[in-house]
C-alpha positions as semicolon CSV with decimal commas, in nm:
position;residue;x (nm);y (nm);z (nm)
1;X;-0,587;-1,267;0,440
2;X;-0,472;-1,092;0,718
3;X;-0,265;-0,828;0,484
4;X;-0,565;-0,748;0,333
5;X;-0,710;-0,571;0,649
6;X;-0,397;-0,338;0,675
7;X;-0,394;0,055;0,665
8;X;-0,178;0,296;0,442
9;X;0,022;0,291;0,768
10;X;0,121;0,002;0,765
11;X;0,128;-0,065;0,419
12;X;0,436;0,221;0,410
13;X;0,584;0,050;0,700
14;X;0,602;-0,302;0,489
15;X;0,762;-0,111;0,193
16;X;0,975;0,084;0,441
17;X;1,111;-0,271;0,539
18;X;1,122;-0,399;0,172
19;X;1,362;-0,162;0,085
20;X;1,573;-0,187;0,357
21;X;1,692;-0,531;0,200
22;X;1,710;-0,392;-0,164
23;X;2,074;-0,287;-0,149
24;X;2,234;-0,477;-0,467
25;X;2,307;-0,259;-0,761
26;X;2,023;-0,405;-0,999
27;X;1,774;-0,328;-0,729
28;X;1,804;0,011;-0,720
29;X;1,568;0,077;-0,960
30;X;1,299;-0,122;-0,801
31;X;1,342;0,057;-0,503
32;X;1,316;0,415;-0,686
33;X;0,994;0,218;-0,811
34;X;0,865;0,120;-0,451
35;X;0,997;0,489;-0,305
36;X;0,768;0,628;-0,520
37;X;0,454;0,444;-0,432
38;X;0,550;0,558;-0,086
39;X;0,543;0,885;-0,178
40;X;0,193;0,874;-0,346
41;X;0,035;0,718;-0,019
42;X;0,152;0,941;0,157
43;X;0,086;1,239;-0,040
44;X;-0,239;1,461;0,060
45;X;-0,461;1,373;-0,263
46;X;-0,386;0,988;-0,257
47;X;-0,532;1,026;0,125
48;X;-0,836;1,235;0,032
49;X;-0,962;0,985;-0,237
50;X;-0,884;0,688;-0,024
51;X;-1,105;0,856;0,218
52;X;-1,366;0,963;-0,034
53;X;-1,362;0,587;-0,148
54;X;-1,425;0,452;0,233
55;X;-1,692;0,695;0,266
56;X;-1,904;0,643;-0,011
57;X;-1,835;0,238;0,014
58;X;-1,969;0,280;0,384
59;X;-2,272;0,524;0,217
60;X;-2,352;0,243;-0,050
61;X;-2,322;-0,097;0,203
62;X;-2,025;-0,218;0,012
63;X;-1,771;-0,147;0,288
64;X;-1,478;-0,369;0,189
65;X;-1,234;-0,490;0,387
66;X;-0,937;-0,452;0,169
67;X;-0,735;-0,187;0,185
68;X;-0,617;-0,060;-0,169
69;X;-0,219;0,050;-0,009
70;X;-0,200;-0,305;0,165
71;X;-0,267;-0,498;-0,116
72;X;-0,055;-0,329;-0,302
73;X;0,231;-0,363;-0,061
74;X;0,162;-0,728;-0,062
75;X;0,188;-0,769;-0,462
76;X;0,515;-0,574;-0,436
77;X;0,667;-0,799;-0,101
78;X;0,495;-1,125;-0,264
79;X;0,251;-1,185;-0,004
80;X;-0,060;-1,402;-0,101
81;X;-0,422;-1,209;-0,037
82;X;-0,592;-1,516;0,026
């Protein structure tokens, strides 16, 4: 549960990490894969409609607590979200 409550931040940092280890040749294309996630969280329109998502979630009184990079980032590392 407690990856669940993560940021974009830290969600890159994770997948930073995660590729660190992928080094064999018949990884590389899962870490091409996983750079390019990255690269959309980080990217200026990913961040604008994660923002636009919080905001009308807090507008509507359906704030979740999951963060949409996070549990991505713990699919990808095979983290449980429970």
């Amino acid at each position: 549960l407690f990856f669940l409550y993560l940021d974009t931040d830290r969600a890159l940092v994770l997948l930073e990490e995660y590729c660190k280890k992928l080094r064999k040749p018949e990884e590389q294309q899962l870490k091409k894969a996983i750079r390019k996630v990255m690269g959309i969280f980080k990217s200026s329109l990913f961040q604008a409609l994660l923002g636009s998502f919080k905001k009308k979630a807090t507008r509507h009184g359906t704030t979740s607590h999951t963060s949409l990079p996070a549990a991505l980032a713990c699919d990808v590392l095979g983290y449980p979200r429970d």
